[in-house]
C-alpha positions as a Markdown table, in Angstrom:
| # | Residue | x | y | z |
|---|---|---|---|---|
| 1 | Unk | 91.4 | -66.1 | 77.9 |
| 2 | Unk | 88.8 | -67.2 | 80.7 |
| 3 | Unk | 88.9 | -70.5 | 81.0 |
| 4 | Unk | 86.2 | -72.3 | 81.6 |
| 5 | Unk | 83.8 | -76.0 | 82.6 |
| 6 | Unk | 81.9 | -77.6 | 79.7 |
| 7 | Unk | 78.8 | -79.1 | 80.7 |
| 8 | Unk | 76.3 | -81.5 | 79.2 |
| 9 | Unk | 73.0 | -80.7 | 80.4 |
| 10 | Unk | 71.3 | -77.7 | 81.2 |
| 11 | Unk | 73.0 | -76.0 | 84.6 |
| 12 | Unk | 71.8 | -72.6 | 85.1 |
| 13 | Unk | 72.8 | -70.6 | 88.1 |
| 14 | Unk | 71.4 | -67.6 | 90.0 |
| 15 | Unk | 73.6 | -66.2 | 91.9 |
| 16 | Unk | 72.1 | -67.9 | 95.3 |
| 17 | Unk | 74.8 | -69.8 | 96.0 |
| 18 | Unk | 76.7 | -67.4 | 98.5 |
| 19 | Unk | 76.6 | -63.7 | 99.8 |
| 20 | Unk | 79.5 | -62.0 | 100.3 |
| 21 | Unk | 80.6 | -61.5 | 104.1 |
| 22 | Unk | 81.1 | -58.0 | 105.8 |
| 23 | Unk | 83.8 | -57.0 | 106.8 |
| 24 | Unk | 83.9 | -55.3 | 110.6 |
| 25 | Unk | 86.9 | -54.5 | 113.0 |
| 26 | Unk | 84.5 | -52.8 | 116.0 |
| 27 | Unk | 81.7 | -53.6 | 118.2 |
| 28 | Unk | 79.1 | -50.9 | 118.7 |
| 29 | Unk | 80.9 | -51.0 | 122.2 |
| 30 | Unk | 83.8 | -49.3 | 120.9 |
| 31 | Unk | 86.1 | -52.8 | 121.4 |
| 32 | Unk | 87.6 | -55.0 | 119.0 |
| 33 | Unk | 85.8 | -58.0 | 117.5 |
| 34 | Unk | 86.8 | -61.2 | 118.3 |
| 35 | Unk | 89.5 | -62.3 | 116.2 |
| 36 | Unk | 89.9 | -59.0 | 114.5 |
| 37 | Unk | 93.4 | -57.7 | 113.4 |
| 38 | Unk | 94.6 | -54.9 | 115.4 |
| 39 | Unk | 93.8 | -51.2 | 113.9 |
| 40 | Unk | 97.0 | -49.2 | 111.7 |
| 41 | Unk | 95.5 | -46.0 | 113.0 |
| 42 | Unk | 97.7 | -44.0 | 115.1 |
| 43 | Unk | 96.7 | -41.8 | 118.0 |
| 44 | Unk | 97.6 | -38.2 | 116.0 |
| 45 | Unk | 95.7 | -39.9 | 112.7 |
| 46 | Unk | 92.5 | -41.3 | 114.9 |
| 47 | Unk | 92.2 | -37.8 | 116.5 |
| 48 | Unk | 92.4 | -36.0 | 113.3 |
| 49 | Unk | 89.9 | -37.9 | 112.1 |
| 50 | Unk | 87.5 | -37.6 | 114.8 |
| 51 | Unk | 87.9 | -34.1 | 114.8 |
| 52 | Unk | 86.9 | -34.3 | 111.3 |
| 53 | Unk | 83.8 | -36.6 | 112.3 |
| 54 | Unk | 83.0 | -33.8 | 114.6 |
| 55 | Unk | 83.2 | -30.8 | 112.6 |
| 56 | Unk | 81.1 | -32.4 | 109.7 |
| 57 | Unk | 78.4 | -33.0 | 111.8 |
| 58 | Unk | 78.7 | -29.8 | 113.4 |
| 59 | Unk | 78.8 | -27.8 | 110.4 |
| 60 | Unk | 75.8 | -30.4 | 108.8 |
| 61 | Unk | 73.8 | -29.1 | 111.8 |
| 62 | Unk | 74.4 | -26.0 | 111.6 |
| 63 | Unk | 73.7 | -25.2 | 108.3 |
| 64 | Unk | 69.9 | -27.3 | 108.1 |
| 65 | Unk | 69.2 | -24.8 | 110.9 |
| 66 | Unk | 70.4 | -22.3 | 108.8 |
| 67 | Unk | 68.6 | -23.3 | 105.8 |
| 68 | Unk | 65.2 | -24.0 | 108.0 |
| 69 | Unk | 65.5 | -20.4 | 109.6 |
| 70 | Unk | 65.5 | -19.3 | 105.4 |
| 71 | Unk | 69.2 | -18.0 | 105.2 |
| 72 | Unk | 70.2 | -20.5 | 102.8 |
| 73 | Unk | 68.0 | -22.4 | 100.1 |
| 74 | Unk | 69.1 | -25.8 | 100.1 |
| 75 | Unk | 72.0 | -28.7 | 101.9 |
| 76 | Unk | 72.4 | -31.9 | 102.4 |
| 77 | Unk | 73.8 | -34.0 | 105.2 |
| 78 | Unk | 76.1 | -35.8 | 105.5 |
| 79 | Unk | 74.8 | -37.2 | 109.2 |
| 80 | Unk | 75.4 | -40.9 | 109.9 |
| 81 | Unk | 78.0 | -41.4 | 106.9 |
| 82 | Unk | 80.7 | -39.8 | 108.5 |
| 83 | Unk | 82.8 | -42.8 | 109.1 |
| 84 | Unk | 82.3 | -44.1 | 105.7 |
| 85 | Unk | 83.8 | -41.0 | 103.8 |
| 86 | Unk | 86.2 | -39.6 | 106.1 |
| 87 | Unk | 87.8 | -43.4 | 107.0 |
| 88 | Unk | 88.4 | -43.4 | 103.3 |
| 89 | Unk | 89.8 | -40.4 | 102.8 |
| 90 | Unk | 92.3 | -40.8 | 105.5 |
| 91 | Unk | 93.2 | -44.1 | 104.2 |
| 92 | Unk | 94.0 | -42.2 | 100.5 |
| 93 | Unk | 97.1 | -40.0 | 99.9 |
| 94 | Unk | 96.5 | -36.4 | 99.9 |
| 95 | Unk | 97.0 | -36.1 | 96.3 |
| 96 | Unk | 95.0 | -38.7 | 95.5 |
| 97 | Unk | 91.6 | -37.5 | 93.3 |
| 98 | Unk | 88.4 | -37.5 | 95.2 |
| 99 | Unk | 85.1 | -37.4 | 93.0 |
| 100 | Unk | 82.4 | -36.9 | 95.3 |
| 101 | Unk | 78.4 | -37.2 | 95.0 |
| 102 | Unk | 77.1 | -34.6 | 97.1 |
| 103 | Unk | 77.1 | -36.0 | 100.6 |
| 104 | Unk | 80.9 | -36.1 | 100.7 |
| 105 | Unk | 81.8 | -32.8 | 102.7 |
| 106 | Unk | 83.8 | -35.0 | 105.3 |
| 107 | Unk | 86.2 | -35.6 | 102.7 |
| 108 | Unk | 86.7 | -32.0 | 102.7 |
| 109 | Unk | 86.9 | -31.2 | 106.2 |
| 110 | Unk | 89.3 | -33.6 | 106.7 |
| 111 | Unk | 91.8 | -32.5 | 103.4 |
| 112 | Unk | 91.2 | -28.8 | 105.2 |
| 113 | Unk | 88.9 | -26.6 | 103.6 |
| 114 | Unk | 88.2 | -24.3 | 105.8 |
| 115 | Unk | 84.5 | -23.8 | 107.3 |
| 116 | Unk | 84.7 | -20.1 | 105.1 |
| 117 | Unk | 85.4 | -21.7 | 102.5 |
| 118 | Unk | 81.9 | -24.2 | 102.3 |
| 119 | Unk | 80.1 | -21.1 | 103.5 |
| 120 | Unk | 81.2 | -18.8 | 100.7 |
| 121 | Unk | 80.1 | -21.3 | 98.7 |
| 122 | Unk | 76.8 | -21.9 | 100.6 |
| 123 | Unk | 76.0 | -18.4 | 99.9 |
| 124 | Unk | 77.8 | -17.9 | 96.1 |
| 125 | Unk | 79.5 | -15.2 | 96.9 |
| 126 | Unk | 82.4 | -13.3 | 95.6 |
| 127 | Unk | 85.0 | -15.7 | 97.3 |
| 128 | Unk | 83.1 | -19.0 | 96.4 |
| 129 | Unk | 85.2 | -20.7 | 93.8 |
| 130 | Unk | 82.5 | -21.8 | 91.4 |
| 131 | Unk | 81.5 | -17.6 | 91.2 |
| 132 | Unk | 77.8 | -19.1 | 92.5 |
| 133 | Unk | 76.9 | -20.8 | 89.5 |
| 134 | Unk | 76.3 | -23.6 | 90.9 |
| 135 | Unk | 73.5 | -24.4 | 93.9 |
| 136 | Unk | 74.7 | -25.5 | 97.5 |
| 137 | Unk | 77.0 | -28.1 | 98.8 |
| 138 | Unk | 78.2 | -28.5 | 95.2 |
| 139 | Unk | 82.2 | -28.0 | 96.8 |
| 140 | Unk | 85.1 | -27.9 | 95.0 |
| 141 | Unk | 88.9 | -27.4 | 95.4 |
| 142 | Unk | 92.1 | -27.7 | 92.9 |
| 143 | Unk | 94.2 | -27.7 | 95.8 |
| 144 | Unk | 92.5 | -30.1 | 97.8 |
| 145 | Unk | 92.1 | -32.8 | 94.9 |
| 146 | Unk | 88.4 | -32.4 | 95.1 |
| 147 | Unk | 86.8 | -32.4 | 91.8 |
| 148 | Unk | 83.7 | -30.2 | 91.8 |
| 149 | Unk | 80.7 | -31.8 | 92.4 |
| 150 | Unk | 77.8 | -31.7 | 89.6 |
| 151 | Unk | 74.1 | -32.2 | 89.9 |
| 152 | Unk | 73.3 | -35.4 | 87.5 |
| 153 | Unk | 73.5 | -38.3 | 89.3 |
| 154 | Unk | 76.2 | -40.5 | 88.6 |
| 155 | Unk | 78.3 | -38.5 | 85.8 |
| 156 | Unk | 81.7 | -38.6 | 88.0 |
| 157 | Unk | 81.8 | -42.5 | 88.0 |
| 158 | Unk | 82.9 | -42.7 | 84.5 |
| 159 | Unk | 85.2 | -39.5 | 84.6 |
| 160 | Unk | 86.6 | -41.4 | 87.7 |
| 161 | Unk | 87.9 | -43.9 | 85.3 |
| 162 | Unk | 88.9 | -41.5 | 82.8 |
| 163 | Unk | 91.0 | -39.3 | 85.5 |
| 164 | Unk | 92.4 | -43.1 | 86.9 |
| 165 | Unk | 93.2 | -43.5 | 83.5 |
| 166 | Unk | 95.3 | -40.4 | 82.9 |
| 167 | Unk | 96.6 | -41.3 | 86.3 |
| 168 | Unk | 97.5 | -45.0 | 84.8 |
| 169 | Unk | 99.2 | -43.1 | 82.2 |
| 170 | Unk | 101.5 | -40.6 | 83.9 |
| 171 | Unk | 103.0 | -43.0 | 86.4 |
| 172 | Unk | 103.5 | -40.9 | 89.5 |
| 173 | Unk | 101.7 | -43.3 | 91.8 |
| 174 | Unk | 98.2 | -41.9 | 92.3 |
| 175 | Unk | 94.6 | -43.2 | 92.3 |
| 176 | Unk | 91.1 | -41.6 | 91.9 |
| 177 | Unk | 88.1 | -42.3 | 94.8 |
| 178 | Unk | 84.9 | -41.6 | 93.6 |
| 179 | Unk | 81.8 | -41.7 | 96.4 |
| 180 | Unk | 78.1 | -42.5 | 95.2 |
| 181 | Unk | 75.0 | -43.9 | 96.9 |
| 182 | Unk | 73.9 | -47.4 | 95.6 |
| 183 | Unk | 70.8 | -45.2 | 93.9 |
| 184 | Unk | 73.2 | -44.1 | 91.5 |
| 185 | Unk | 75.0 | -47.2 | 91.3 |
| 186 | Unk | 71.5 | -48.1 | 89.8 |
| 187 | Unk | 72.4 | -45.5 | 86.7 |
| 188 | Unk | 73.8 | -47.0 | 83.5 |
| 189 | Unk | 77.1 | -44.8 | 84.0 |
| 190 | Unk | 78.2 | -47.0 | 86.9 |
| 191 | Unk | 78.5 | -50.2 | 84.8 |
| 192 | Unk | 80.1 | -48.5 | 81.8 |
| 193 | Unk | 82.4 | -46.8 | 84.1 |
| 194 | Unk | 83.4 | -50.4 | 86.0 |
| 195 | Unk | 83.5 | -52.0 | 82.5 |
| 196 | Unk | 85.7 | -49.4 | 81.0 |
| 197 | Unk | 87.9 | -50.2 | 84.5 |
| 198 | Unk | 88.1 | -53.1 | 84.4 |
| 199 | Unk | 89.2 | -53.3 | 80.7 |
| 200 | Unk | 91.7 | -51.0 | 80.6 |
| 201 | Unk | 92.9 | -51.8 | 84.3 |
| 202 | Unk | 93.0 | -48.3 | 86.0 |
| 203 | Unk | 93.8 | -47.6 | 89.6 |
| 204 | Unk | 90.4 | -46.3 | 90.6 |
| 205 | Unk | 88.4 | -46.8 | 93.9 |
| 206 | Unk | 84.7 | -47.2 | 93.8 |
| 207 | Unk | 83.0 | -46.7 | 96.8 |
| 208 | Unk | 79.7 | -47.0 | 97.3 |
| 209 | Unk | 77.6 | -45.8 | 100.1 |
| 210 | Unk | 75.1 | -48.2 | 100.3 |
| 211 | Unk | 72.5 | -46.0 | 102.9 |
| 212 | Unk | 69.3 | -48.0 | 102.3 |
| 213 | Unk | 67.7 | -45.3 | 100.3 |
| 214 | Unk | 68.2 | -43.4 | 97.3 |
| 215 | Unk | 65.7 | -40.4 | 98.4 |
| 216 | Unk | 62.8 | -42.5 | 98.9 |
| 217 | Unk | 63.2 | -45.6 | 97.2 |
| 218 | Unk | 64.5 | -48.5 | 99.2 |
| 219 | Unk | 67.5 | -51.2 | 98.7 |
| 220 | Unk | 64.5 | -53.6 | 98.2 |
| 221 | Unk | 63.2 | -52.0 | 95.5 |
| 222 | Unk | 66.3 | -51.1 | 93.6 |
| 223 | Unk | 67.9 | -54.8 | 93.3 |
| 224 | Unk | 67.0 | -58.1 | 93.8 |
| 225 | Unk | 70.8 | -59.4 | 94.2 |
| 226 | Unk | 72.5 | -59.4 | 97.5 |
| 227 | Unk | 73.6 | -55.4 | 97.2 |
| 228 | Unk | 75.8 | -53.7 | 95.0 |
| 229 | Unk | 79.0 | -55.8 | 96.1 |
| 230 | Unk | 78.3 | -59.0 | 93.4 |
| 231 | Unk | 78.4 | -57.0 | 90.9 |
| 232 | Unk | 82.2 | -56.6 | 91.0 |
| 233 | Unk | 82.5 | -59.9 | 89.8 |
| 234 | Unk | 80.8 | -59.7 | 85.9 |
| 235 | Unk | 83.8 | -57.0 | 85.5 |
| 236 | Unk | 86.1 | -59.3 | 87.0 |
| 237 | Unk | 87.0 | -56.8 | 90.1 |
| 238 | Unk | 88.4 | -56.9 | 93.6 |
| 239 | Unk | 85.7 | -55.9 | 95.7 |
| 240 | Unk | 84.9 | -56.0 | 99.2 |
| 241 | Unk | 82.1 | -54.9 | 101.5 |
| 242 | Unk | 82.8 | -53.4 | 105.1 |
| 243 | Unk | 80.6 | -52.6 | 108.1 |
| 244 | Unk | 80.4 | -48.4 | 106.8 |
| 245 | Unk | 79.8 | -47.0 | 110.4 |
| 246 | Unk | 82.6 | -49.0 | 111.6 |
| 247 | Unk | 85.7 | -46.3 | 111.3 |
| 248 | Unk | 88.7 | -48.7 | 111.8 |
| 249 | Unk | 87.0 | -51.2 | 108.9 |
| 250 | Unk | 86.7 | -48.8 | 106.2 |
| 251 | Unk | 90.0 | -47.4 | 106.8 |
| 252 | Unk | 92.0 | -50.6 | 106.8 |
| 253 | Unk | 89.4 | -51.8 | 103.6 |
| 254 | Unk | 90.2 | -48.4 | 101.2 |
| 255 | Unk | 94.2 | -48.6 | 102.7 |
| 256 | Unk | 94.4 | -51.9 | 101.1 |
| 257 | Unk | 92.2 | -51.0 | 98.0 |
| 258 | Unk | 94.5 | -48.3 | 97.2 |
| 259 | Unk | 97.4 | -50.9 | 97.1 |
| 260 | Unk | 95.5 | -52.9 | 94.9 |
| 261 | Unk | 94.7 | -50.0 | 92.5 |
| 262 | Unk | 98.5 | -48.2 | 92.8 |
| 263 | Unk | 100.5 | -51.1 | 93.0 |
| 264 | Unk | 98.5 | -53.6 | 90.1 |
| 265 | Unk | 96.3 | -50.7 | 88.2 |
| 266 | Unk | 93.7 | -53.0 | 89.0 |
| 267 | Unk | 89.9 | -51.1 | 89.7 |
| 268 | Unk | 88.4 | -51.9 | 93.2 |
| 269 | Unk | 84.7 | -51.8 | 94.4 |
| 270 | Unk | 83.8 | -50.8 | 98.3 |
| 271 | Unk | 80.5 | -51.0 | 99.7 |
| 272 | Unk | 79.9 | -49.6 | 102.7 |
| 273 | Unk | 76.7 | -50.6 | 104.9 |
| 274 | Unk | 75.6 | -47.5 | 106.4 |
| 275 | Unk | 72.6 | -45.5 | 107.1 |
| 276 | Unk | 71.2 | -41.6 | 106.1 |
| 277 | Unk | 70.5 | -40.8 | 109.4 |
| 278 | Unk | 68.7 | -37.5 | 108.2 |
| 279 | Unk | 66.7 | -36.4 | 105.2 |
| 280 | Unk | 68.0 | -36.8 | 101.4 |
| 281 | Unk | 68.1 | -33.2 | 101.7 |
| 282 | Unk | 66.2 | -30.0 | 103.1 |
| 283 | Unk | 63.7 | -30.5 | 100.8 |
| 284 | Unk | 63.1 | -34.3 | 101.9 |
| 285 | Unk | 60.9 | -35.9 | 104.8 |
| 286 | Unk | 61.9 | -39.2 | 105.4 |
| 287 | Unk | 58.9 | -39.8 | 107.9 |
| 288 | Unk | 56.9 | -40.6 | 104.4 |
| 289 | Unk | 58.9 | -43.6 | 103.5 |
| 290 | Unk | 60.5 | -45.3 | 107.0 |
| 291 | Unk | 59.8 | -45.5 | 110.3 |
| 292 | Unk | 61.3 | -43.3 | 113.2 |
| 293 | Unk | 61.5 | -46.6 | 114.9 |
| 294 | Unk | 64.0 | -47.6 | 111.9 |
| 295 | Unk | 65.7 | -44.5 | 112.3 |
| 296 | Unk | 66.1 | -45.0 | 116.3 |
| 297 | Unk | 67.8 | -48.6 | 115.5 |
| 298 | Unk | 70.2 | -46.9 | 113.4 |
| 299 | Unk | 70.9 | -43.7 | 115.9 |
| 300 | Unk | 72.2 | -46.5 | 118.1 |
| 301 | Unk | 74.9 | -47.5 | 115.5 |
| 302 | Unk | 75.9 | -43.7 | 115.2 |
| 303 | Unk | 79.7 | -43.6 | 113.6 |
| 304 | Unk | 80.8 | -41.3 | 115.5 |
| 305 | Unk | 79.4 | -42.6 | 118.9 |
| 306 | Unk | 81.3 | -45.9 | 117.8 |
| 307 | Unk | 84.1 | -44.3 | 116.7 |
| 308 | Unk | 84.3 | -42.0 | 120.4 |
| 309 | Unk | 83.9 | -45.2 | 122.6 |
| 310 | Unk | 87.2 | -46.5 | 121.2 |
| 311 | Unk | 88.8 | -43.3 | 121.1 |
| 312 | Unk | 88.1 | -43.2 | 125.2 |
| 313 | Unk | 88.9 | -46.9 | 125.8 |
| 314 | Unk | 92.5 | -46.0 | 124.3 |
| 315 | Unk | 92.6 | -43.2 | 126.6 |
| 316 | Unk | 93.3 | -40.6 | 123.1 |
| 317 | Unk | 90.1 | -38.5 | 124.4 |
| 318 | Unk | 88.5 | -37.1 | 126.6 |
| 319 | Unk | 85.3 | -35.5 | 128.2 |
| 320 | Unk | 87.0 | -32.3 | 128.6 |
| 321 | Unk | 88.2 | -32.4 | 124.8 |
| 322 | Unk | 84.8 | -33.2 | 123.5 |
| 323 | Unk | 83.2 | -30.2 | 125.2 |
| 324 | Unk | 85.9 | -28.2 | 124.0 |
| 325 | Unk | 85.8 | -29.4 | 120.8 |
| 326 | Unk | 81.9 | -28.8 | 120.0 |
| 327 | Unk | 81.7 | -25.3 | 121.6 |
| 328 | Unk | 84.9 | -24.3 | 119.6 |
| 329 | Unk | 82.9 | -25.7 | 116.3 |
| 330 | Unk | 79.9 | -24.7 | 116.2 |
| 331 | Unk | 81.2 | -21.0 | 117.4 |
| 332 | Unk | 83.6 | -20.9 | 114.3 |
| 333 | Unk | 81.1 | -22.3 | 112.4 |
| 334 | Unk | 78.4 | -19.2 | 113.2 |
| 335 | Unk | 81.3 | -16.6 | 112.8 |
| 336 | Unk | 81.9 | -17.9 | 109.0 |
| 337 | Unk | 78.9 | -18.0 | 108.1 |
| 338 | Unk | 77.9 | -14.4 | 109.4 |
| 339 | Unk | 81.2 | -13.7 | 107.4 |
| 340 | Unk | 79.6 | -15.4 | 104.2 |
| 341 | Unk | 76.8 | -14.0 | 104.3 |
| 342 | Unk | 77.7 | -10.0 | 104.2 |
| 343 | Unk | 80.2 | -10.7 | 101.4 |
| 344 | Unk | 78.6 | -9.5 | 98.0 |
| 345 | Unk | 78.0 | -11.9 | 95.1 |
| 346 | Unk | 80.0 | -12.2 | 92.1 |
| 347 | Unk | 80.6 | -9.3 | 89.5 |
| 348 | Unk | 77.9 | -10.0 | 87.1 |
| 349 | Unk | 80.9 | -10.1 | 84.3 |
| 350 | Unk | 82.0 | -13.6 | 86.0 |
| 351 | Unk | 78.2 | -15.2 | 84.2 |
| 352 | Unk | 80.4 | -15.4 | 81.2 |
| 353 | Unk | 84.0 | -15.5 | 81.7 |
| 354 | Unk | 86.1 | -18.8 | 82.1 |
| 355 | Unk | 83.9 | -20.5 | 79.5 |
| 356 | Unk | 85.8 | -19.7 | 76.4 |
| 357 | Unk | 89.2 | -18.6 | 76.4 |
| 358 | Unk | 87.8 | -15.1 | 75.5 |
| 359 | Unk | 84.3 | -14.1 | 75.5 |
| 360 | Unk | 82.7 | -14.7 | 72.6 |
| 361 | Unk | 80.4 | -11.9 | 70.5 |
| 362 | Unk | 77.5 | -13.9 | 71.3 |
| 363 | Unk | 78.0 | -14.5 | 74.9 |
| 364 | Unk | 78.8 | -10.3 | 75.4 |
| 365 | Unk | 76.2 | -9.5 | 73.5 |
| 366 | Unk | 73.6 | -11.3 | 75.8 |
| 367 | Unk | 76.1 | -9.8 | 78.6 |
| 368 | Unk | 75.2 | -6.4 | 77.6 |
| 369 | Unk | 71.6 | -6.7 | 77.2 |
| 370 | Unk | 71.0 | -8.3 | 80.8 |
| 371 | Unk | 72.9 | -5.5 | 82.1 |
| 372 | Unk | 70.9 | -2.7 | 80.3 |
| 373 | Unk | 67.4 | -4.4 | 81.3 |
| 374 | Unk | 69.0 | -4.5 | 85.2 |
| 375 | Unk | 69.6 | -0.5 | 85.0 |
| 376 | Unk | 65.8 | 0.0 | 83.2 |
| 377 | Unk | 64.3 | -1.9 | 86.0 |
| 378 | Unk | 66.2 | -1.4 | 89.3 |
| 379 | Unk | 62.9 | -1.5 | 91.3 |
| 380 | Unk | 63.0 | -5.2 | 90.3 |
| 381 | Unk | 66.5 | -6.2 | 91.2 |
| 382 | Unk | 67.0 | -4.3 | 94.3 |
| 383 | Unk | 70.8 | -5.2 | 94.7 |
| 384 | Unk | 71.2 | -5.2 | 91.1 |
| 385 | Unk | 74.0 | -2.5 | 91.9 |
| 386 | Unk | 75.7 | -5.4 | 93.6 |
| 387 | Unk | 75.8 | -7.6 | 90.2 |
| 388 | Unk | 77.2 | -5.1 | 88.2 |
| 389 | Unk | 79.6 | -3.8 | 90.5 |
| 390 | Unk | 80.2 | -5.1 | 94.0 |
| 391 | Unk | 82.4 | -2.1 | 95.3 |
| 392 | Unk | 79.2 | 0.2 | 94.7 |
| 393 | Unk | 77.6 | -1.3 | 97.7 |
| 394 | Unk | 80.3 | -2.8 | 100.0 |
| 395 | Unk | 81.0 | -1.5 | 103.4 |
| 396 | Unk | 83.4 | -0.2 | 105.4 |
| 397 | Unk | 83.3 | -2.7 | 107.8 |
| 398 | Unk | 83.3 | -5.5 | 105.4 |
| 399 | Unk | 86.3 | -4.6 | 103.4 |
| 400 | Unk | 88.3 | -6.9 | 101.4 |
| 401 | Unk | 87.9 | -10.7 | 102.5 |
């Protein structure tokens, strides 16, 4: 039982009395802040990391071109957040669930999906693991312990707590990070899903990316507490807020939530102070609702500029390495996604299959019929031949992927 204080008179309290602290291992210099502990990273882990950084942001610029020139129909970025998902991720074992938002492809990147496979699913074609039902940048991967993401804002909090719970259950020493902005910490799912938690003590990491926006909607106008970090504490959580552009801070912060959730089944909230340093989306313009002079302020604090300064003053990169490094990316990202793009969709069969066990009457029926109407009218679906049988129109040169 809680214990707690009788009182005698009236004493109501408001939450005023103290804000909780943030905790930050860099300068924006790249050097160590006075009195902070020295980093666990090692050189190999830093650089992998980095690289990841990188190819995220490569790939993130890529692909808006791409989606601006009208070769894909919608992405997101994850541009200025970098340090806040991939310092996590490295800080989590590889087997370890990750349950993602949408703005979490540096988790990916640095597990090792490979840039064919984002495009494939970019483009929803025959290779992309979801068979293109679902729109882009909603990743997935079994392998990779990267649940797929879904559209509806804040639906994987709870099933975070429901995997951590399965997780509680089989004893093999794992734990379950799920990412979300603090505009879906602002959904109803996020305190059932810390409740539930909290109750039934599960080793899950919440972690949330506190970006000063959800779309176009400012902190300001979300909350009147001091973030989303007090909130821990009417579940009775571990919680922490870290400086989320700061690499070395969230690293050390999720390596030591992840002890607190393995080692004590005990739920743990992060908040990471960071900033969308590009659109909600492609179909977003940010110049509506901030100021570029806003944006310029937080371009300074860039992650990955942070992140590179302390990278050189350790001497573990270079000038050379970084050239390198960008020309190789954004080459290999180009060459996938010309790849991607000649690759033909999914059989049109696939609409139905892995829903039931076998197809049902119902679902063949209205299988049957689609495919009829596509043969009446093949001056309306012009690569119609594709969707009912991709080997009708696949070339030579493309052969089997």
């Amino acid at each position: 039982m809680t214990t707690t204080r009788d009182i005698h008179v009236p004493e109501f309290l408001a939450g005023d009395e103290f804000s909780i602290p943030t905790y930050r291992v860099l300068t924006q210099e790249g050097t160590l802040c006075e009195g902070a502990e020295a980093p666990t990273l090692e050189r190999d882990e830093a650089r992998a990391i980095y690289r990841a950084m990188i190819a995220t942001r490569v790939l993130d610029e890529r692909m808006m071109a791409a989606q601006r020139q009208g070769r894909l129909s919608f992405y997101m970025q994850c541009t200025g957040e970098e340090a806040a998902v991939i310092g996590a991720t490295a800080a989590l074992d590889e087997a370890d669930m990750i349950m993602a938002q949408y703005r979490e492809q540096g988790a990916l990147v640095y597990r090792g999906f490979t840039f064919d496979e984002f495009m494939n699913q970019l483009f929803g074609n025959e290779l992309d693991y979801g068979k293109g039902r679902q729109m882009p940048i909603h990743y997935g991967s079994r392998k990779l312990h990267y649940m797929t993401i879904s559209s509806p804002l804040a639906t994987q909090i709870p099933q975070a707590t429901g995997y951590a719970y399965g997780q509680k259950l089989a004893g093999e020493g794992q734990c379950t990070a799920v990412f979300f902005g603090e505009g879906a910490a602002s959904e109803g799912d996020f305190h059932a899903a810390l409740n539930m938690a909290a109750v039934h003590e599960v080793p899950v990491i919440f972690f949330c990316r506190n970006n000063g926006y959800a779309i176009s909607t400012p902190a300001i106008e979300q909350f009147a507490a001091d973030g989303v970090a007090p909130r821990a504490f009417g579940y009775r959580m571990h919680v922490i807020r870290v400086d989320g552009n700061d690499i070395l801070a969230v690293h050390r912060a999720t390596q030591e939530a992840r002890r607190i959730a393995v080692e004590h089944n005990k739920p743990v909230l992060i908040e990471a102070m960071t900033y969308r340093l590009a659109a909600h989306s492609s179909s977003d313009d940010p110049s509506g609702y901030r100021s570029r002079k806003e944006e310029e302020a937080w371009r300074e604090k860039d992650p990955i500029l942070r992140m590179q300064r302390w990278m050189y003053d350790q001497g573990w990169w270079s000038d050379d390495e970084e050239k390198e490094l960008q020309e190789r990316l954004r080459r290999e990202v180009l060459e996938a996604m010309k790849r991607a793009e000649k690759r033909p969709p999914p059989p049109l069969d696939t609409l139905v299959t892995d829903v039931y066990a076998e197809v049902t009457p119902a679902l063949q029926q209205q299988l049957d019929a689609l495919k009829s109407h596509i043969r009446r009218h093949p001056e309306a679906y012009p690569k119609g031949a594709r969707f009912l049988d991709p080997e009708l129109s696949r070339t030579d040169d493309e052969g089997e992927s």
